[in-house]
C-alpha positions, 0 to 999 in steps of 0.5 A: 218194343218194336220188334214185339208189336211187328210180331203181335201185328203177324199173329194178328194177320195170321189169326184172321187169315186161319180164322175169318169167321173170328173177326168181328164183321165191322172190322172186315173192312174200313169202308163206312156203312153205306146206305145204298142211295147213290146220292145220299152216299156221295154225299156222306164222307167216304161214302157212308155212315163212319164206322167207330163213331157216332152218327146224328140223324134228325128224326125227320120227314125221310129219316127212317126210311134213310136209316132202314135202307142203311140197315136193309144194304148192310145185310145185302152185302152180307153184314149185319145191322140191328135197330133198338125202337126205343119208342115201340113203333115197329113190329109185325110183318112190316120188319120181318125182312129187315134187321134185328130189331130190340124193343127195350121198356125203358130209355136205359134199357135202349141204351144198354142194349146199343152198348151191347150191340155196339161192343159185341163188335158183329153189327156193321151198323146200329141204329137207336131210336126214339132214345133222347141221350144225355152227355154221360150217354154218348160218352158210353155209346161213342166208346162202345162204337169205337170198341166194337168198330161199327157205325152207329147212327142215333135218330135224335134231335141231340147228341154231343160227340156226333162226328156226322150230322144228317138232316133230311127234310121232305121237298116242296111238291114232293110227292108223285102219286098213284091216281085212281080210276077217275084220275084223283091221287089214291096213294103216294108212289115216291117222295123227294127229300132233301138232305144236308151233311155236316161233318168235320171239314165237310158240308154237302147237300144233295136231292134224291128220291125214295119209293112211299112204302105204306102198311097198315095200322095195327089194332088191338084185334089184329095182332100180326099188324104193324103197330104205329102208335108208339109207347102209351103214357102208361108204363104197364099198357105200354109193357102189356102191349110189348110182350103182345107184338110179334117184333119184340127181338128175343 
C-alpha cells in the first residue's frame, strides 16, 4: 500500500509540474491570505487568514476595509478573491478594481454561492457578508473550504467552527482629517483601529492605521453610483434594485 501512495504522490507532482495552470491557485502554495497591512498580518497566525478553514470577522467599525485589503493584496499577487454581498450594499464603480463580486437574493442564495466558490478550489480567499450562518451552515461552508484549499473569512457576529477570531474596533480620537481653507475638518484622511486575534493557542492585539477612502451615495437617478443603502424590507424592491446595479457579478 505504501509503495501505491509513493507512486500516486510522484504522479501527483509531475502532473502539477506538466500542468500548473491545473492546479487550483489555493493549493499553489500554504502561506495564509495575507491581508497586506503589516501589523494586522503579524499579528494573525502564520501571517494571514488560514487557508481551508473558517475565518470570523466582526463586522465592525474597519472590517470591511480590513477584508477588502485581504481581497485587493490577493490579486496583487496574482490569486484570485471573491466577495458574496449578501446584504447588497456594494456596486458601481467603487468595486470595479476589486474582486469578483456575487449579490445573491436571498441568505441561501449567498450560502450556496460561498459553497461554490469555496469548492471550485480558484479563489485564494472568499469572503461572505451580511450572511447570519446557522450551525448546519458552517458545517457546509467549513467543509467546502477545506475541499477547495481557500481562506474564508465570514463578516458576522456568529459562526461555530471558526478556527480564527478578528475583532476590530475603531480607536479613541482616531481619526486625522483634511481641513478646509478656514482651518475647519472637511473629510477623514485616515483612521486608527485597533484589533484583537483569538485562535487556538494564539491571542494578539495590535494598533495600525488605514486611509479613509469616501464615495458617494447612489440614488435612484444616478445608477452608476455606488449603492450604500442595503437590501430594502421588500423582497421585490430589493430584487428590482439588484438587476438595476452595474456590480451584480454575472
Amino acid at each position: 500500500m505504501s509503495a501505491q501512495l509513493a507512486e500516486l504522490r510522484a504522479l501527483r507532482t509531475l502532473i502539477e509540474q506538466k500542468f500548473p495552470d491545473a492546479i487550483p491557485l489555493a493549493r499553489r502554495t500554504v502561506r495564509p491570505a495575507a491581508t497586506g497591512i503589516t501589523e494586522l498580518d503579524r499579528a494573525l497566525p502564520g501571517g494571514g487568514f488560514p487557508l481551508g478553514k473558517l475565518s470570523l470577522c466582526e463586522p465592525h467599525g474597519g472590517s470591511t476595509s480590513i477584508l477588502r485589503a485581504a481581497c485587493l493584496a490577493t490579486i496583487a499577487n496574482g490569486d484570485r478573491s471573491a466577495w458574496i454581498d449578501g446584504s447588497l450594499t456594494i456596486t458601481g464603480a467603487f468595486w470595479d478594481d476589486g474582486p469578483l463580486l456575487v449579490r445573491p437574493r436571498s441568505d441561501k442564495q449567498a450560502i450556496a454561492a460561498a459553497d461554490l466558490l469555496l469548492r471550485s478550489g480558484g479563489f485564494r480567499i472568499v469572503v461572505l457578508a451580511g450572511t447570519e450562518l446557522a450551525s448546519a451552515d458552517c458545517v457546509r461552508l467549513v467543509r467546502a473550504a477545506h475541499e477547495g484549499g481557500g481562506a474564508f473569512v465570514a463578516l458576522t457576529e456568529r459562526a461555530t467552527m471558526a478556527a480564527l477570531r478578528l475583532a476590530v474596533r475603531i480607536a479613541p480620537d482616531a481619526y486625522r482629517w483634511h481641513h478646509d481653507p478656514f482651518g475647519e475638518p472637511a473629510e477623514a484622511h485616515d483612521v486608527r483601529l485597533e484589533a484583537e486575534v483569538h485562535a487556538l493557542g494564539w491571542n494578539k492585539r495590535t494598533t495600525f492605521t488605514l486611509p479613509v477612502q469616501s464615495h458617494e451615495l447612489r440614488l435612484s437617478l444616478e445608477p452608476g453610483l455606488a449603492d450604500r443603502r442595503g437590501r430594502s424590507g421588500n423582497p421585490k424592491t430589493s430584487n428590482q434594485r439588484s438587476r438595476r446595479g452595474p456590480g451584480r457579478a454575472p
